[in-house]
C-alpha positions in Angstrom: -48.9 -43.7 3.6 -48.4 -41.6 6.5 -45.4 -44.2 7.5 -43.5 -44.1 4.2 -43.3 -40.3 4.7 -42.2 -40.9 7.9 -39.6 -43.1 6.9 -38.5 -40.4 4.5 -38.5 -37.4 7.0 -34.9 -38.4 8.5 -33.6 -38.7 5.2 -34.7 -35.6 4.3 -33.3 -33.9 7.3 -30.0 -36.3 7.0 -29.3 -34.2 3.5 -30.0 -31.3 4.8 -27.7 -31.3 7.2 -25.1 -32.5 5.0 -26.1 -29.9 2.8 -25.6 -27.3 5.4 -22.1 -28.8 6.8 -21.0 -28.4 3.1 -22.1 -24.9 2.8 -20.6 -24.0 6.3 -17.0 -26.0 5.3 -17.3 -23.6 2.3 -17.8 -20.3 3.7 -14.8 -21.3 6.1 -12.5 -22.4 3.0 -13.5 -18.7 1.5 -12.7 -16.9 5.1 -9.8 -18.8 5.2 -8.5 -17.5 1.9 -9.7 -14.4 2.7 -7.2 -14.4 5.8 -4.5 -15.8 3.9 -4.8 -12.9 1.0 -5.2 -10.2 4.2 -2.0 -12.1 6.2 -0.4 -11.6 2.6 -1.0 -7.9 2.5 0.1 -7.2 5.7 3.1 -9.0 5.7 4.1 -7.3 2.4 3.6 -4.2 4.4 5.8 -6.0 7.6 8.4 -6.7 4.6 8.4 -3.1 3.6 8.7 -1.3 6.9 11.4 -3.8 8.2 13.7 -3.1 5.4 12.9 0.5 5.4 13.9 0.3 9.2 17.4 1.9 8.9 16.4 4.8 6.9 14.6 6.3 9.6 18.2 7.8 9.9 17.9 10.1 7.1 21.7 10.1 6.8 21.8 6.4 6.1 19.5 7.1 3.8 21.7 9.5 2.2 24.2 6.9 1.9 21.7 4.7 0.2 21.3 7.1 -2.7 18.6 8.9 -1.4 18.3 12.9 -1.8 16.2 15.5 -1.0 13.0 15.9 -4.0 11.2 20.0 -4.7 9.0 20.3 -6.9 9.0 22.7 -9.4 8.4 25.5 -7.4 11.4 24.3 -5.0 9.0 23.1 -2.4 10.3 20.2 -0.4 7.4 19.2 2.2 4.1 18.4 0.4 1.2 19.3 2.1 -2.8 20.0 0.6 -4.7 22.3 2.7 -7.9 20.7 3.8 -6.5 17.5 3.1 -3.3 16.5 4.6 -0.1 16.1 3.6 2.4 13.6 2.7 5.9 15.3 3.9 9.6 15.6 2.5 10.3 13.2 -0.4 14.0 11.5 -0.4 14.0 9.7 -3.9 16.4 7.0 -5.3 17.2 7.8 -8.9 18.2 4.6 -9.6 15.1 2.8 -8.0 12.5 5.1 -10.3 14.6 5.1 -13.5 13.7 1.1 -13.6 10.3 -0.8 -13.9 10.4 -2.9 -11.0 7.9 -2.8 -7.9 9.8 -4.6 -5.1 7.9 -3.5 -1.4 11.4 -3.8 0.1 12.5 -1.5 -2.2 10.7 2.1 -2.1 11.9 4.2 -5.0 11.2 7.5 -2.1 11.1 7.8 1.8 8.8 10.6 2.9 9.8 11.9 6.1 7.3 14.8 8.3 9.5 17.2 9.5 9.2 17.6 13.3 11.0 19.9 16.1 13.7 17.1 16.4 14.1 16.8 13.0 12.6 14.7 10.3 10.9 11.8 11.3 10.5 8.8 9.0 6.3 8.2 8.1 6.0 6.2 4.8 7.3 4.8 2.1 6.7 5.3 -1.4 6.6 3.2 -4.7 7.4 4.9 -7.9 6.9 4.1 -12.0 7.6 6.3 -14.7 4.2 5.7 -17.1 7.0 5.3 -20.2 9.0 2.8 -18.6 5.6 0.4 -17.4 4.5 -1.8 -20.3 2.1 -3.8 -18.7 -1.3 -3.3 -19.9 -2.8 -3.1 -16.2 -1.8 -0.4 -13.9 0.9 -1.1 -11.1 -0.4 -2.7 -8.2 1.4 -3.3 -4.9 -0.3 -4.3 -0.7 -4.3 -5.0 -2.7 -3.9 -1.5 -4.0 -3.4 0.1 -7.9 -0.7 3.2 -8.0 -2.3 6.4 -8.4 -1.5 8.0 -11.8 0.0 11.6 -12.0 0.3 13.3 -15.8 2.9 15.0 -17.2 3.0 18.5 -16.2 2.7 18.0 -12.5 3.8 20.2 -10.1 7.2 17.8 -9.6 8.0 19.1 -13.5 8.2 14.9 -13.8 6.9 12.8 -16.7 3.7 11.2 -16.1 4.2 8.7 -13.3 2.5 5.8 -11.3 3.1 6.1 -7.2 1.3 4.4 -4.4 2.6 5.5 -0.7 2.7 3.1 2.5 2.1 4.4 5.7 4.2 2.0 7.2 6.2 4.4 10.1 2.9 6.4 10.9 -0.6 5.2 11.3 -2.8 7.4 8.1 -6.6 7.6 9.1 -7.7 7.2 5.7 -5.7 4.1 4.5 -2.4 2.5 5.3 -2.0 2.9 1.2 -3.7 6.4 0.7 -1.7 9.2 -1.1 -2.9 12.2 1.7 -2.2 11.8 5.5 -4.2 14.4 7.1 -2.4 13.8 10.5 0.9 14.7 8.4 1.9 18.7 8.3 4.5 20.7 7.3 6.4 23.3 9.7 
């Protein structure tokens, strides 16, 4: 008896191991796709900082249909004590009057300004809440848009945004709303 079990033991261990290549081949498909869906993100973010390239000139930005966003209080640079801040909003009218979410087209450019003048740190993506009639939130680099009511400080209808730190590394997300290494002079 003890030689049939014998006989058996390299079996055994021949499945196992066959067992265990499959199960290593699998967790390397699911890194892979992992990688792929990160390379994905992050060349949507490539995408969005290379077109956004020439509007680091703020007067080519101009040209683009850009202009200068207050809020309702006439404040141009946006800034949460104890926070961060997110800078001076240049916003295409055109771009947020539609529905479409295009990373190489950012309905605003926020700029920080700076003693040389204002300095181009991130982009951001723009959806009036009436014009979006998908039942799922906008979503744009892995990330859902942050929703702002009506009755904001902006005096805007309610609104989906997400920003993009593309031009200025943000400590607490590439795709968070608040820099806190962003300030306004």
């Amino acid at each position: 008896m003890q030689t049939s079990d014998t006989r058996r033991r390299p079996a055994v261990r021949g499945r196992r191991a066959l067992l265990a290549l499959a199960a290593v081949l699998a967790l390397t498909a699911i890194g892979g796709a992992a990688v792929a869906l990160a390379n994905r993100d992050t060349s949507a973010l490539a995408v969005a900082k290379e077109a956004s390239a020439p509007y680091r000139n703020v007067a080519v930005a101009e040209r683009a249909g850009y202009s200068e966003l207050t809020d309702a209080k006439k404040i141009a640079c946006i800034q949460m004590p104890g926070v961060g801040g997110m800078g001076v909003h240049y916003v295409n009218g055109t771009l947020v009057g539609d529905a479409t979410i295009d990373p190489r087209k950012p309905e605003a450019l926020v700029y920080q300004p700076t003693a040389k003048g204002l300095h181009l740190v991130a982009l951001e993506y723009i959806v009036f809440a009436a014009k979006w009639k998908q039942a799922a939130p906008p979503e744009l680099f892995g990330r859902t848009f942050d929703y702002t009511p009506r009755g904001n400080r902006f005096g805007l209808p309610a609104f989906w945004a997400l920003h993009a730190w593309v031009w200025k590394p943000n400590p607490t997300g590439t795709v968070m709303a608040w820099n806190p290494t962003v300030t306004c002079r």
